[in-house]
C-alpha positions as CSV (number, residue, x, y, z in Angstrom):
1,X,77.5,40.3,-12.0
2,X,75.5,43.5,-10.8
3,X,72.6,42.4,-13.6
4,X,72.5,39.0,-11.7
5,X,72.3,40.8,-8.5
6,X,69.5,42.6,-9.4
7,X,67.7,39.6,-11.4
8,X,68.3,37.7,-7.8
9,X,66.7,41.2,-5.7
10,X,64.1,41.3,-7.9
11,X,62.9,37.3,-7.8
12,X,63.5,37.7,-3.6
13,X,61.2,40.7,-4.0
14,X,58.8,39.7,-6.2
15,X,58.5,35.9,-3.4
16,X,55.7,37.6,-1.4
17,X,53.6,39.0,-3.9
18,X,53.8,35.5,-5.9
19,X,52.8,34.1,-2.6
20,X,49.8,36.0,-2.4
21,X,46.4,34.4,-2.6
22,X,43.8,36.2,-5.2
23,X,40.0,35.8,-5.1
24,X,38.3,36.6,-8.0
25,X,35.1,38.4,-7.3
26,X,32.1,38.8,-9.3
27,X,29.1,40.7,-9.0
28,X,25.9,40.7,-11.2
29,X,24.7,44.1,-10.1
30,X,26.1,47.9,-11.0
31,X,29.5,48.5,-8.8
32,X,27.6,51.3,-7.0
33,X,24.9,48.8,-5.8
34,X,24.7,47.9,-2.3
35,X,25.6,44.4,-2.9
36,X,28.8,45.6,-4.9
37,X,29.8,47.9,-2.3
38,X,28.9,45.4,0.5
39,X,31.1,42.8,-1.4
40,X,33.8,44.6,-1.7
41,X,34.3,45.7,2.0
42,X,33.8,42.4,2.7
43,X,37.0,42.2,0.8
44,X,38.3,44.9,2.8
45,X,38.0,43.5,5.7
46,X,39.7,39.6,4.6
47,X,42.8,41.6,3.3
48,X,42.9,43.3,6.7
49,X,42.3,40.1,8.5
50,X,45.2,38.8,6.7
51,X,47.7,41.5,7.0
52,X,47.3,41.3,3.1
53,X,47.9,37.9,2.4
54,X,44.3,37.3,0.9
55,X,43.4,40.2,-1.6
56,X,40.2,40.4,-4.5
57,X,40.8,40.7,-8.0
58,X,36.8,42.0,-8.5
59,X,36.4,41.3,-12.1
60,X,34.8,44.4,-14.3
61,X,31.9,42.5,-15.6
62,X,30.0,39.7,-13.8
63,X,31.1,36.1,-15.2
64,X,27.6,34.4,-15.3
65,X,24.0,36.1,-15.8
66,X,22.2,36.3,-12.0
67,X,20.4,32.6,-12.4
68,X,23.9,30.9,-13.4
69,X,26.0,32.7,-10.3
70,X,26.1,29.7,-7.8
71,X,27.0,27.0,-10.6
72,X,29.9,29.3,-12.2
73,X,31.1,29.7,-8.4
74,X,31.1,26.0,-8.4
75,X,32.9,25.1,-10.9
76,X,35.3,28.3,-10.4
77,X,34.8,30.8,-12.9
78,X,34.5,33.2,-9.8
79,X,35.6,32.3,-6.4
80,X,33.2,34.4,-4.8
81,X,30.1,36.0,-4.9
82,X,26.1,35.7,-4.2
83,X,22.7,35.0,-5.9
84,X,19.1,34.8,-5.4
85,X,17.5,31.8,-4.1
86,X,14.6,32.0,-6.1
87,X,16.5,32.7,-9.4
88,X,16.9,28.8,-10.2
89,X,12.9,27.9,-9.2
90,X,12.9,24.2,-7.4
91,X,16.7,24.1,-6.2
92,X,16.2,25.4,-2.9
93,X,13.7,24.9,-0.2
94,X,15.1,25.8,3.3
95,X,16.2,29.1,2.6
96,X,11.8,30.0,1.5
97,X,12.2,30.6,5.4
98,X,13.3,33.8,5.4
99,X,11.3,35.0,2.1
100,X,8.0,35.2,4.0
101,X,5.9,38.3,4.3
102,X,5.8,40.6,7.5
103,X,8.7,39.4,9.1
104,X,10.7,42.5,9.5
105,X,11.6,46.2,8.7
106,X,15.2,46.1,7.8
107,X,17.5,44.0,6.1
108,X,20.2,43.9,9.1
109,X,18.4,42.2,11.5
110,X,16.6,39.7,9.3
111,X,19.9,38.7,7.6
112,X,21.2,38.2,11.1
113,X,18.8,36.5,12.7
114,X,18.5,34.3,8.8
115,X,22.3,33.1,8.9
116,X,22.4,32.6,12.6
117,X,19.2,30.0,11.9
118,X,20.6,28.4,8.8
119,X,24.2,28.2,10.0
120,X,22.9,26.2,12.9
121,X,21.0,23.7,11.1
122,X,23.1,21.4,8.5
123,X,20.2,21.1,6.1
124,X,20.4,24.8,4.9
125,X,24.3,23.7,3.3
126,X,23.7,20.3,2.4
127,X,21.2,22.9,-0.2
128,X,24.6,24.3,-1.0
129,X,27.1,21.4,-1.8
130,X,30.0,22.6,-4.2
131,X,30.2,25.6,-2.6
132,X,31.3,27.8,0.7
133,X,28.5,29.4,2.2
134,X,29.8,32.8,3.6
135,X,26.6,34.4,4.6
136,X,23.1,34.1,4.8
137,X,21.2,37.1,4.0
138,X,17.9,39.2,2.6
139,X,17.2,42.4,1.2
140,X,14.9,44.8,3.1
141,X,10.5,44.7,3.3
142,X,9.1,43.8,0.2
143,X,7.3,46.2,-1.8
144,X,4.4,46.3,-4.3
145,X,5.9,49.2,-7.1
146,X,4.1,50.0,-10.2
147,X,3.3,52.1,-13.0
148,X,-0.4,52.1,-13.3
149,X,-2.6,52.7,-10.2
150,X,-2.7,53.1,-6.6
151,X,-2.8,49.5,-4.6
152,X,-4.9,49.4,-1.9
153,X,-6.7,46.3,-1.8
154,X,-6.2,42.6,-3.2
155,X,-8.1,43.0,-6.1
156,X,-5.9,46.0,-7.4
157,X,-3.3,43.4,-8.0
158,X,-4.9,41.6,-10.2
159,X,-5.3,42.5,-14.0
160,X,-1.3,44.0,-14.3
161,X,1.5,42.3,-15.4
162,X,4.3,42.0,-12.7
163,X,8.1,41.1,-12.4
164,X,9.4,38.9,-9.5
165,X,12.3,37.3,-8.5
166,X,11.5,34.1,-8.0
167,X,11.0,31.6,-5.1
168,X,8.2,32.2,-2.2
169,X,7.6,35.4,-4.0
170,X,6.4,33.7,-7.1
171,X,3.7,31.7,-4.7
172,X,2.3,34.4,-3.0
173,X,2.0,36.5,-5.7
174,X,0.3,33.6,-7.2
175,X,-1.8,33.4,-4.1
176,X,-3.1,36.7,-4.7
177,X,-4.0,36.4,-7.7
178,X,-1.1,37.8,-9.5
179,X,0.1,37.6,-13.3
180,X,3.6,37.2,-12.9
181,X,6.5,36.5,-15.0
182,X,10.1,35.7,-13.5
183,X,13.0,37.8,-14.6
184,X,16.1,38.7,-13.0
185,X,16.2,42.1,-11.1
186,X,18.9,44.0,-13.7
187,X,16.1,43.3,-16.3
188,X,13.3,45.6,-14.4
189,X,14.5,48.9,-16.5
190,X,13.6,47.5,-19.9
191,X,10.7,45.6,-18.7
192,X,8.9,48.8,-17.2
193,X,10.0,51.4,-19.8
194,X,9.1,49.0,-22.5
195,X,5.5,48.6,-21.0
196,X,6.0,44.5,-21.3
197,X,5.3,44.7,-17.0
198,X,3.3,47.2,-15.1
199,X,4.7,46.4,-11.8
200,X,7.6,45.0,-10.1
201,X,7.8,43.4,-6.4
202,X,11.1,45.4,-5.1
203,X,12.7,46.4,-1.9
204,X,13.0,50.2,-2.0
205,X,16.6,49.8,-2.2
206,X,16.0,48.8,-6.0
207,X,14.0,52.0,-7.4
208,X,17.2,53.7,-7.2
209,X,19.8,50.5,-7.8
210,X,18.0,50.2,-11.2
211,X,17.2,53.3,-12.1
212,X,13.4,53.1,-12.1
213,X,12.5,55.8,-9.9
214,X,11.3,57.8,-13.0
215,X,9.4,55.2,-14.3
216,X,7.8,54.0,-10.9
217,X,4.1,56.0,-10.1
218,X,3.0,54.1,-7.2
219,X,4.0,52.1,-4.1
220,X,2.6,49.7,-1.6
221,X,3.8,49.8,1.7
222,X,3.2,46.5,4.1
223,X,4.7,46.2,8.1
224,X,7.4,43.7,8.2
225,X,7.8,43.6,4.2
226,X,4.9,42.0,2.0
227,X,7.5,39.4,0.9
228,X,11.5,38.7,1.4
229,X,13.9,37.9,-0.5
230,X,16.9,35.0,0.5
231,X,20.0,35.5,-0.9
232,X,23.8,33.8,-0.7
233,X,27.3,34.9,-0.3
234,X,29.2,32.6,-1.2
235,X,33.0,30.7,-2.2
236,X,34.0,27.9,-4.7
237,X,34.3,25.2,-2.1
238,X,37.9,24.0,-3.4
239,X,39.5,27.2,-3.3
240,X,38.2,27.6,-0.1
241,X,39.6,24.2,0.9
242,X,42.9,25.2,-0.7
243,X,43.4,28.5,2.2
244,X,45.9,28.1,4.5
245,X,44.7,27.7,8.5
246,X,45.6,31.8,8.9
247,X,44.0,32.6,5.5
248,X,40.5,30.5,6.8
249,X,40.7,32.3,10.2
250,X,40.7,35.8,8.2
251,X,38.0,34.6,5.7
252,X,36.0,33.3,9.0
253,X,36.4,36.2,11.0
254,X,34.6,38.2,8.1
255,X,31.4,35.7,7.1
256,X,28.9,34.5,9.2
257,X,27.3,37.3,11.2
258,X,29.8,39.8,10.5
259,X,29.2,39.3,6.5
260,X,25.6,39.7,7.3
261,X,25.5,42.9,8.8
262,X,27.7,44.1,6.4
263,X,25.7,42.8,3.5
264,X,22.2,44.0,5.5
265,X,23.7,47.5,6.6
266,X,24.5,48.2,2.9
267,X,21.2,47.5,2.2
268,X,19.4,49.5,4.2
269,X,21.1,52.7,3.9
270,X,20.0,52.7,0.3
271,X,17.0,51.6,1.5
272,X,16.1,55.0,3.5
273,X,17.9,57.0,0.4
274,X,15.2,55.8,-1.4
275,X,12.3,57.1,0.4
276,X,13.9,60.6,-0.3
277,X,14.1,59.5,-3.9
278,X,10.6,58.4,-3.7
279,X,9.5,61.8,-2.8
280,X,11.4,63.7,-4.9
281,X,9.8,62.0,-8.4
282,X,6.2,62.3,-6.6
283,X,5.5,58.4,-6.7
284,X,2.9,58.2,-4.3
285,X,3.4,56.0,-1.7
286,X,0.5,53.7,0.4
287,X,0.9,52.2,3.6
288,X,-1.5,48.6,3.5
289,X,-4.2,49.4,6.1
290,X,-5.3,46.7,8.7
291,X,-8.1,45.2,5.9
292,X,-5.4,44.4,3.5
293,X,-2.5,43.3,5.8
294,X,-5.6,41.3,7.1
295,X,-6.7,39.3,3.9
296,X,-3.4,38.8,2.8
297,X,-2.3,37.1,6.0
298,X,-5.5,34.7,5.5
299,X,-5.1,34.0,2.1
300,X,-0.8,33.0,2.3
301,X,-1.1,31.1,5.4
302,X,-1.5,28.0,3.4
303,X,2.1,28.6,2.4
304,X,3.9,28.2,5.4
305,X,2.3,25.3,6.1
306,X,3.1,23.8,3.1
307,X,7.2,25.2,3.6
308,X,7.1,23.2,6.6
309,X,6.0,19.6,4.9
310,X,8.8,20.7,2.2
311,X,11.7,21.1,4.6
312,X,10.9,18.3,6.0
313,X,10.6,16.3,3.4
314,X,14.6,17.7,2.6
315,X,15.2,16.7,6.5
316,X,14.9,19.9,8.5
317,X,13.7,18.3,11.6
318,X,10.8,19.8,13.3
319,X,10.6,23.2,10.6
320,X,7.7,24.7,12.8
321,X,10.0,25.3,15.3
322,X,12.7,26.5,13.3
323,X,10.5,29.1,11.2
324,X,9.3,30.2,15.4
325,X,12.9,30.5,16.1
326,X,13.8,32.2,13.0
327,X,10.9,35.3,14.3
328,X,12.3,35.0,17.4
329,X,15.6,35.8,16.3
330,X,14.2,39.2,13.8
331,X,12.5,40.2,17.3
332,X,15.8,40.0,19.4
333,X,17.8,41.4,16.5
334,X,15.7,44.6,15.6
335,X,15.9,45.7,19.6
């Protein structure tokens, strides 16, 4: 009788925990990266949202390589997580919006001002079907890193091999006259200690996220970034659906803007570490003057232009105005 008892304690017990709802998080980048860490007190912050009911089960190795994230989220080998834009070339157009050079200095108010713009306009999910959008977001300025020479004018970029990401990037570094070849960020190591590339186009967050900063001899500086870099946080749409009303409200209460500035913050604080890092290994560091901001400006100009016939064309109504109101937003953000 007393071995029933406890069998029956043990099953009441064990109810809650049963109960429980698990998301299983992956993540393509080291766990000390800022997208890891950013992640995970995201997570932090649904289990205390849900008195925790909703916990993460953050898997020890990513379940797809960085290009394959949003379809494995789709079809559920990970219920959450994020990718690059620009790592599947073609799929997205809306989201080019935020990956423009010279919009901002930090990652926090751009990623704010980015998912407050594309949460407001349908378009930017219908880009997304199959799963959850969380967050909107984008690393911090855009900068020109490499292991060869100082950069200092347009034609300095031409004649080296460079890495990139993917997405607007990849056309104005065309633009410029740029050799580039498309490879996922965790690659960047072997590429630049092998000698395949010369360069890479990074946020400064990334010398020390990938351990280049021994490798790296130069950097390029521009105001407001010389390119972005849009990214997603996302959830498998079904598992999602699946939450009860409570468990949605907690997951809500921690996306949107709040998952943004999380995501953003993260960012750059590694971002400013860097600098120090910077220093410390002597890469010498150029801040674009006027000339160069100058001929850059009048040579990707084309693109925007173009970004706007292209969102149209995938029924973003009026995309002039929403690219204006997307600066507008950085500018109130960054106050």
């Amino acid at each position: 009788m007393k071995r029933h008892f406890f069998l029956l304690t043990a099953a009441v017990l064990a109810g809650p925990v049963a109960a429980q709802t698990v998301l299983t998080v992956s993540s393509w980048v080291p766990p000390t990266h800022s997208l890891s860490v950013a992640q995970k007190e995201w997570c932090d912050l649904v289990e205390k949202n849900s008195a925790g009911k909703v916990k993460c089960n953050i898997l020890p190795r990513a379940v797809a390589n960085p290009p394959g994230t949003l379809d494995a989220v789709k079809n559920g080998l990970a219920d959450v997580s994020f990718t690059v834009h620009g790592y599947t070339p073609g799929r997205f157009v809306l989201t080019q919006m935020a990956e423009f050079g010279f919009l901002g200095d930090a990652a926090e108010p751009l990623s704010v001002a980015f998912n407050k713009v594309a949460m407001k306009h349908p378009q930017f999910a219908q880009e997304h079907q199959g799963v959850h959008v969380l967050a909107y977001f984008t690393h911090g300025p855009g900068i020109v890193f490499n292991t060869k020479k100082p950069v200092t004018k347009i034609e300095d970029l031409q004649g080296l091999k460079w890495r990139v990401g993917g997405g607007m990037v990849n056309e104005i570094a065309k633009t410029l006259g740029m050799n580039v070849t498309l490879k996922p960020a965790p690659e960047s190591y072997e590429l630049l200690s092998g000698g395949v590339m010369d360069g890479t186009l990074f946020p400064a967050e990334s010398i020390e996220s990938f351990k280049i900063d021994k490798i790296i001899k130069y950097a390029t500086t521009f105001p407001g970034g010389l390119y972005n870099t849009s990214f997603v946080f996302m959830m498998n749409q079904a598992k999602y659906d699946k939450l009860s009303a409570d468990e949605k409200k907690a997951v809500d209460a921690a996306s949107g803007e709040t998952a943004a500035r999380i995501l953003g913050r993260n960012w750059d604080k590694v971002d400013r570490r860097a600098y120090a890092l910077m220093q410390a290994n002597n890469v010498q560091v150029t801040k674009a003057d006027a000339k160069l901001v100058a001929d850059i400006k009048a040579k990707t100009s084309a693109l925007e232009a173009k970004w706007v016939k292209d969102a149209e064309a995938k029924g973003l109504k009026d995309a002039a105005k929403v690219l204006a109101e997307f600066r507008s937003e950085i500018a109130k953000a960054s106050k």
